[in-house]
PDB file of N, CA, C and O in Angstrom:
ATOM      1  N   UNK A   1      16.869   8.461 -16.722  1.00  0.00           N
ATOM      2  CA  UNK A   1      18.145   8.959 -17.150  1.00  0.00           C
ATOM      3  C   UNK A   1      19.200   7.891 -16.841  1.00  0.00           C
ATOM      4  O   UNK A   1      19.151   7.295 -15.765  1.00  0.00           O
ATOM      5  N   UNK A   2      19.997   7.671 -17.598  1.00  0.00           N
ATOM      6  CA  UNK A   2      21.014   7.011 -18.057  1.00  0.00           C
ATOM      7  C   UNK A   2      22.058   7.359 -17.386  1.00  0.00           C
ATOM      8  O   UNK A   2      22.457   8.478 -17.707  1.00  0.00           O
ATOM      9  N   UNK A   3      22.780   6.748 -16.425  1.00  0.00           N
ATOM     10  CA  UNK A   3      24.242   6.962 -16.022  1.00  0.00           C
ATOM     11  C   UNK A   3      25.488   5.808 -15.048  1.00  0.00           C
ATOM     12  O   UNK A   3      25.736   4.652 -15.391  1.00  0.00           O
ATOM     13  N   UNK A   4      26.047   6.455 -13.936  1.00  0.00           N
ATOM     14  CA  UNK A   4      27.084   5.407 -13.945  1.00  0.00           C
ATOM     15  C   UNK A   4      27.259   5.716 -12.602  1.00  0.00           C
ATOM     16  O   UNK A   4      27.098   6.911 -12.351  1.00  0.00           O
ATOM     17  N   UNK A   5      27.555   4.961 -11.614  1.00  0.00           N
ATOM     18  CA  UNK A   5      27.847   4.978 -10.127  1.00  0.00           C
ATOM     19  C   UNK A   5      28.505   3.930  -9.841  1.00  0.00           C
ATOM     20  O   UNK A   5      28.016   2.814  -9.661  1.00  0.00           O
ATOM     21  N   UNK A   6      30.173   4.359  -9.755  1.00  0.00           N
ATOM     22  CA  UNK A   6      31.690   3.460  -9.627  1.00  0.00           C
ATOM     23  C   UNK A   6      31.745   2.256 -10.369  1.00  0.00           C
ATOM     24  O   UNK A   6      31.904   1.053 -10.164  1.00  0.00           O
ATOM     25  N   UNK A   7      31.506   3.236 -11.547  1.00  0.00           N
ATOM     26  CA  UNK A   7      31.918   2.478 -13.206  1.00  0.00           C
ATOM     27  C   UNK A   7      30.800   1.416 -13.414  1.00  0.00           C
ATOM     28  O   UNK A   7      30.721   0.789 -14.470  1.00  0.00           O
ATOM     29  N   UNK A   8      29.868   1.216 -12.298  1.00  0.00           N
ATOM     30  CA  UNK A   8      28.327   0.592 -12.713  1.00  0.00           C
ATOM     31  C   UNK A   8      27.099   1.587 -13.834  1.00  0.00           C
ATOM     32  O   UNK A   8      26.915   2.794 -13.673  1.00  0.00           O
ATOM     33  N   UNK A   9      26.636   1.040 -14.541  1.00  0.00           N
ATOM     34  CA  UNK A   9      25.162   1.436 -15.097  1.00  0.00           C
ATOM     35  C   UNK A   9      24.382   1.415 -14.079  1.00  0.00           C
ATOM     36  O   UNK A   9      24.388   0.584 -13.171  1.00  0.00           O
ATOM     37  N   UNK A  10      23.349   2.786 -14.268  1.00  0.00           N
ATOM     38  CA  UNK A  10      22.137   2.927 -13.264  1.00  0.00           C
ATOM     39  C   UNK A  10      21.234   3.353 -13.941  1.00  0.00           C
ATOM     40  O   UNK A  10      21.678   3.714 -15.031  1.00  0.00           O
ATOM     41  N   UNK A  11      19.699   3.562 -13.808  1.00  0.00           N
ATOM     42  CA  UNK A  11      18.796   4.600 -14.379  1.00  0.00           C
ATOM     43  C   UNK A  11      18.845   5.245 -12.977  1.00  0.00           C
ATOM     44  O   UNK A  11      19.206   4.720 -11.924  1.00  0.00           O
ATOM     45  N   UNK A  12      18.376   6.571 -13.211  1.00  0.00           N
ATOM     46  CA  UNK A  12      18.372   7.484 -12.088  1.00  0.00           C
ATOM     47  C   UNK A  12      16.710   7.503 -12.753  1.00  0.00           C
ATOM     48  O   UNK A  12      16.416   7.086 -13.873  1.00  0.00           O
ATOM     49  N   UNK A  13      15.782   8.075 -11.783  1.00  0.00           N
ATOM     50  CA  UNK A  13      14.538   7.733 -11.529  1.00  0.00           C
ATOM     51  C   UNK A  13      14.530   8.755 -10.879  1.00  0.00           C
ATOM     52  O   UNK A  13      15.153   8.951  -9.835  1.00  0.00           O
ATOM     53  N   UNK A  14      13.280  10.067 -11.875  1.00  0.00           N
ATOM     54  CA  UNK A  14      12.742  11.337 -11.506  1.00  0.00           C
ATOM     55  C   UNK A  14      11.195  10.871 -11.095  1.00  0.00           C
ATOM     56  O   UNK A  14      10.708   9.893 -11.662  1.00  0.00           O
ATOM     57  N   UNK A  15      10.508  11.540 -10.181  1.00  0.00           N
ATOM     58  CA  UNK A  15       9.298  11.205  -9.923  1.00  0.00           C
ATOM     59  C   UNK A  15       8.693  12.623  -9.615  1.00  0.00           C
ATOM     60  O   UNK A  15       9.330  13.638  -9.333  1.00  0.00           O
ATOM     61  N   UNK A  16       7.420  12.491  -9.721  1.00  0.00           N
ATOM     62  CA  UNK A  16       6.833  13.967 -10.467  1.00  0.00           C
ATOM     63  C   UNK A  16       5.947  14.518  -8.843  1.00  0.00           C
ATOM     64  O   UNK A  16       5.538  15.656  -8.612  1.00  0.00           O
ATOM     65  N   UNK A  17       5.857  13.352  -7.960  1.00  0.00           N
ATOM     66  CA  UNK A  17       4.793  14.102  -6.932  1.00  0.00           C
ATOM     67  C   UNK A  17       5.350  12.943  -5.868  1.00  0.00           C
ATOM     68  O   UNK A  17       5.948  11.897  -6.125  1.00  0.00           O
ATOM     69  N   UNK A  18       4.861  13.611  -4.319  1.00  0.00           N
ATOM     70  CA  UNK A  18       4.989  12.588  -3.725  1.00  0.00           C
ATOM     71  C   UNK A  18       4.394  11.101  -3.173  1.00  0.00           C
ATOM     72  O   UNK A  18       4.822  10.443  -2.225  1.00  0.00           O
ATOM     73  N   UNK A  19       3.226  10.777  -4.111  1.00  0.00           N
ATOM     74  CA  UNK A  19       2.753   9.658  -4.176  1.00  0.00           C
ATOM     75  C   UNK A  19       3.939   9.176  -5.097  1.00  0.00           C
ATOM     76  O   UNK A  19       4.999   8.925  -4.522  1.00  0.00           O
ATOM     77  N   UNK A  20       3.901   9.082  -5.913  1.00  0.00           N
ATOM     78  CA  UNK A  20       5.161   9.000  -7.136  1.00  0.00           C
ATOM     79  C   UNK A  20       6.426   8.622  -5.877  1.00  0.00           C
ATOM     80  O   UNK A  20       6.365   7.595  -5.201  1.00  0.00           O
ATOM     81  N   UNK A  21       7.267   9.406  -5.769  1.00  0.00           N
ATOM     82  CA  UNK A  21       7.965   8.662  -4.764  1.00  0.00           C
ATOM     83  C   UNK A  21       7.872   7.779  -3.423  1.00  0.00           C
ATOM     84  O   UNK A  21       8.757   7.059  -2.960  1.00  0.00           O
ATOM     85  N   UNK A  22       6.455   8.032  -2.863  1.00  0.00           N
ATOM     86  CA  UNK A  22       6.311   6.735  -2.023  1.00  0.00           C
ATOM     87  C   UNK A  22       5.993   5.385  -2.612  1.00  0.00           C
ATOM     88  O   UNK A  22       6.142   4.279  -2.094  1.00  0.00           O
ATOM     89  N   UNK A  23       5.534   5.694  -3.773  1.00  0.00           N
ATOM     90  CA  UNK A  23       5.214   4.281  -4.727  1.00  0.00           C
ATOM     91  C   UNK A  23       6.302   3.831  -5.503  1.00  0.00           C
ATOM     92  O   UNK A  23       6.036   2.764  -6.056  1.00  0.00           O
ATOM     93  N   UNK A  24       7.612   4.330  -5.781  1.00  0.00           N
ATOM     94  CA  UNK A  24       8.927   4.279  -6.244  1.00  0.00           C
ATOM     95  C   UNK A  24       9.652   3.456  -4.935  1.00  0.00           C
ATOM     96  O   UNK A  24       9.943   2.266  -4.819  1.00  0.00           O
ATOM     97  N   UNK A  25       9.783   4.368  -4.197  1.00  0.00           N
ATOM     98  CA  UNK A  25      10.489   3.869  -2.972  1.00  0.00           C
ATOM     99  C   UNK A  25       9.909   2.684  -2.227  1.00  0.00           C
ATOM    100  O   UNK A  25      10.800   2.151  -1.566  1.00  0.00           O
ATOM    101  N   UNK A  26       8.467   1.935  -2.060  1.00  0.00           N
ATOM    102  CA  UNK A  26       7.906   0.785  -1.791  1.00  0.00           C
ATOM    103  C   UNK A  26       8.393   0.054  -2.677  1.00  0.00           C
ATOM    104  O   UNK A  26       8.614  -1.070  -2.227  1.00  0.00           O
ATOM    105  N   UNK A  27       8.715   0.189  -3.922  1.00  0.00           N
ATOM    106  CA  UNK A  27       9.059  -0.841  -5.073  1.00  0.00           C
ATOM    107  C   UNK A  27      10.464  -1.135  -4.978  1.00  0.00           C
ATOM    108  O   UNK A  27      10.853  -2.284  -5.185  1.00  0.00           O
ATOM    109  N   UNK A  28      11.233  -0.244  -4.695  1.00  0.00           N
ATOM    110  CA  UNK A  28      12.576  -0.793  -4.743  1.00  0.00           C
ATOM    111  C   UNK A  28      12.738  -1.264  -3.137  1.00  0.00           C
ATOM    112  O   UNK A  28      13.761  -1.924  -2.952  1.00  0.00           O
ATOM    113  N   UNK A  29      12.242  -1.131  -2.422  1.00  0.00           N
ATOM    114  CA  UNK A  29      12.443  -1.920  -1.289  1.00  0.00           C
ATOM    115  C   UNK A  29      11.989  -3.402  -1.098  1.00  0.00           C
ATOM    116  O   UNK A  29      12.482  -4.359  -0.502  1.00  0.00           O
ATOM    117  N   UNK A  30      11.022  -3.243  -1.727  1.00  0.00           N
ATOM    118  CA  UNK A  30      10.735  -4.864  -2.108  1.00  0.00           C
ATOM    119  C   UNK A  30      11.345  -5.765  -3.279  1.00  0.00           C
ATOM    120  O   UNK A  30      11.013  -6.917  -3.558  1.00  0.00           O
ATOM    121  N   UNK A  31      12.189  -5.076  -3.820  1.00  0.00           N
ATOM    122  CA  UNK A  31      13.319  -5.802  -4.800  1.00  0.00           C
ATOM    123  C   UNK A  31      14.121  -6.220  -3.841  1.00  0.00           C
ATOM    124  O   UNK A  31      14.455  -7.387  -3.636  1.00  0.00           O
ATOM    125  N   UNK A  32      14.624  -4.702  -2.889  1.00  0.00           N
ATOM    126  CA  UNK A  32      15.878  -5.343  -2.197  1.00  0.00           C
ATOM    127  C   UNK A  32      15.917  -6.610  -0.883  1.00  0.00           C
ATOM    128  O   UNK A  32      16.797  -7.273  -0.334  1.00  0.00           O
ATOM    129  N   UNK A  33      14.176  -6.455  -0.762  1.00  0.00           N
ATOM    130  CA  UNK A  33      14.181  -8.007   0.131  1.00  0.00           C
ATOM    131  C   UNK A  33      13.721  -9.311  -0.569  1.00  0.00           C
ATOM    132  O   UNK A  33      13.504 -10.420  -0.080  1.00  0.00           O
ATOM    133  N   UNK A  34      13.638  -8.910  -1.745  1.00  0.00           N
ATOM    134  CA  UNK A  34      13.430 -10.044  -2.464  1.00  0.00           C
ATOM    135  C   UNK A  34      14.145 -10.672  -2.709  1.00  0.00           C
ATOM    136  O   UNK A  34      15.201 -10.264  -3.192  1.00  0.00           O
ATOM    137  N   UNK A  35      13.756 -12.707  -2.359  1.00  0.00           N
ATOM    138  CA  UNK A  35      15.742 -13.037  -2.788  1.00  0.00           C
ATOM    139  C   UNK A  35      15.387 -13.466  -4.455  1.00  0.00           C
ATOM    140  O   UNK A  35      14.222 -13.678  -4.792  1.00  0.00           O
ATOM    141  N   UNK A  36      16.451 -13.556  -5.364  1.00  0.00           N
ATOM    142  CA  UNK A  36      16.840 -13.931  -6.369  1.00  0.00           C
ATOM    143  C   UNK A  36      18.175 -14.700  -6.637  1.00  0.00           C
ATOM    144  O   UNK A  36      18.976 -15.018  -5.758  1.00  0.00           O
ATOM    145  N   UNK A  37      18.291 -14.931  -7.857  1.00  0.00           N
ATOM    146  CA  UNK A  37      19.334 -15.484  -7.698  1.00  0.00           C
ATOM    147  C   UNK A  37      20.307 -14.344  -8.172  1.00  0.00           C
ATOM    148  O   UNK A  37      21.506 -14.619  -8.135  1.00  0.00           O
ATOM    149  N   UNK A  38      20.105 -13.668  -8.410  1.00  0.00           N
ATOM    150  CA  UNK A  38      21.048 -12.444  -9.116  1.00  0.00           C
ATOM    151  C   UNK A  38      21.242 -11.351  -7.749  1.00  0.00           C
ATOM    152  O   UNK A  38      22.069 -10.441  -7.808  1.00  0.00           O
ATOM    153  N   UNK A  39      20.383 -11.568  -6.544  1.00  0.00           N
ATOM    154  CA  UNK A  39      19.913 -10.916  -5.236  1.00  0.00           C
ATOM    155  C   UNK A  39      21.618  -9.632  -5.076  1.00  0.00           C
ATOM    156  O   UNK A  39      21.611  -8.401  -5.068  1.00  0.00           O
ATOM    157  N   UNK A  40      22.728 -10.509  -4.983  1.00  0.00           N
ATOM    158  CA  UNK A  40      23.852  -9.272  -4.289  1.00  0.00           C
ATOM    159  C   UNK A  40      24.246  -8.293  -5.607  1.00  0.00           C
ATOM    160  O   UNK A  40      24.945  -7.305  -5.380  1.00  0.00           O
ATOM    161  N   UNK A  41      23.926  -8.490  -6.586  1.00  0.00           N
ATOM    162  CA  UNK A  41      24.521  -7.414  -7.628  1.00  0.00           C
ATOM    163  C   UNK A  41      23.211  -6.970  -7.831  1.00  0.00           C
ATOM    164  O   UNK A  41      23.530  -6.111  -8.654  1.00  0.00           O
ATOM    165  N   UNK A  42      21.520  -6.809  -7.721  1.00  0.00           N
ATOM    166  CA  UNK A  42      20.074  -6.401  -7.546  1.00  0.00           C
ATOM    167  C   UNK A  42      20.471  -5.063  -6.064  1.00  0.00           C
ATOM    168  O   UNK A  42      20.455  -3.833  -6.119  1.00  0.00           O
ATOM    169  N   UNK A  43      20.723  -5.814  -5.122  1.00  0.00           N
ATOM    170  CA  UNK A  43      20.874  -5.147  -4.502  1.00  0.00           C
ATOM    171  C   UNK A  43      21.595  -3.833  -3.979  1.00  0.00           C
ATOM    172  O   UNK A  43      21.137  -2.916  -3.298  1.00  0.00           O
ATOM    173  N   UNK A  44      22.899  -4.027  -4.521  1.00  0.00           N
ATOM    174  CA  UNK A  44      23.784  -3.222  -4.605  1.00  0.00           C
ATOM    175  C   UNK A  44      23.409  -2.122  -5.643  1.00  0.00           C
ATOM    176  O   UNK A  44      23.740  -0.938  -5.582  1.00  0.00           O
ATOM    177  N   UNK A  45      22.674  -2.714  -6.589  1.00  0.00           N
ATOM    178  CA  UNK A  45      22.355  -1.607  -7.979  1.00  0.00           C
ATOM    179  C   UNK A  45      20.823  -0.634  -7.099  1.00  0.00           C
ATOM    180  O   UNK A  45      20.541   0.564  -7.136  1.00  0.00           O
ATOM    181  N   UNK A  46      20.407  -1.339  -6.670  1.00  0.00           N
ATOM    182  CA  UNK A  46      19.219  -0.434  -5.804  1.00  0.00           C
ATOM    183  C   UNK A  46      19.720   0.204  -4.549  1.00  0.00           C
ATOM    184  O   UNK A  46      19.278   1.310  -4.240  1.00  0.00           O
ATOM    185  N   UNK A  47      20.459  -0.298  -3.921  1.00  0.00           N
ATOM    186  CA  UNK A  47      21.414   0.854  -2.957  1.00  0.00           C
ATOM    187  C   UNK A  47      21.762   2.081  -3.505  1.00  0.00           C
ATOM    188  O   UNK A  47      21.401   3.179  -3.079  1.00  0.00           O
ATOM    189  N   UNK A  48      22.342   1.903  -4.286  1.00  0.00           N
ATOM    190  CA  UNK A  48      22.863   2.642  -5.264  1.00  0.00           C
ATOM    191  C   UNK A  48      21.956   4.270  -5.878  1.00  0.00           C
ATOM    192  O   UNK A  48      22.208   5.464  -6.040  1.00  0.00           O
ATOM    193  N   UNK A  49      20.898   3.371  -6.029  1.00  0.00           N
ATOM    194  CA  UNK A  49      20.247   4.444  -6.700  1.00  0.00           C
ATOM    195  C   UNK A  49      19.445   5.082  -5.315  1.00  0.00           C
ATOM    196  O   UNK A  49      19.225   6.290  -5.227  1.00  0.00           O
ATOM    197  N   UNK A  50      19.031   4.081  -4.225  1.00  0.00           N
ATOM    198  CA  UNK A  50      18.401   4.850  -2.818  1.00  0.00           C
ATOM    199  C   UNK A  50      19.225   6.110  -2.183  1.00  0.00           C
ATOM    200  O   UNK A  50      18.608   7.076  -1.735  1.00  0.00           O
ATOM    201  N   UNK A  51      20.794   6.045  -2.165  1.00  0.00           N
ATOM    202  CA  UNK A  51      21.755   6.942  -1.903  1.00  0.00           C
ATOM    203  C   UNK A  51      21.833   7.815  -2.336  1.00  0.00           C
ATOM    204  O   UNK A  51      22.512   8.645  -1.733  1.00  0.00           O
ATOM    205  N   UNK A  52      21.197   8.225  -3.667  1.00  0.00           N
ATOM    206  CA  UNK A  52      21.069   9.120  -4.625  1.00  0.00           C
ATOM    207  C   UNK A  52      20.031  10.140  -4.191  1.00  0.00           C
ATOM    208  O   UNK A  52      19.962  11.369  -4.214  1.00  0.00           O
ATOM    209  N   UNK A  53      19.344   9.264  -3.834  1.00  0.00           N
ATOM    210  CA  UNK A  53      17.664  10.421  -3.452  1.00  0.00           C
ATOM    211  C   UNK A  53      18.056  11.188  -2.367  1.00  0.00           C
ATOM    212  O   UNK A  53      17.277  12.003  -1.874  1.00  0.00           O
TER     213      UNK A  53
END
């Protein structure tokens, strides 16, 4: 699902069981220690959506 958190784009991310969210939540944690070069606006967009859950 499609939406917006302080005028940012997000997908919001439904997960159906709780393997499903421990395998969601391992994945975006390893984005957010991953460096990139795009790393502080990656990160902030996956904060974002962790605050949500």
């Amino acid at each position: 699902m499609v939406a917006a958190f302080e005028g940012k784009p997000i997908e919001l991310v439904q997960v159906w069981g709780e393997s499903d969210f421990v395998r969601v939540q391992k994945n975006l944690i390893g984005h957010l220690l991953m460096p990139t070069a795009s790393a502080p606006d990656t990160r902030r967009h996956l904060l974002a959506r962790l605050r949500l859950n």
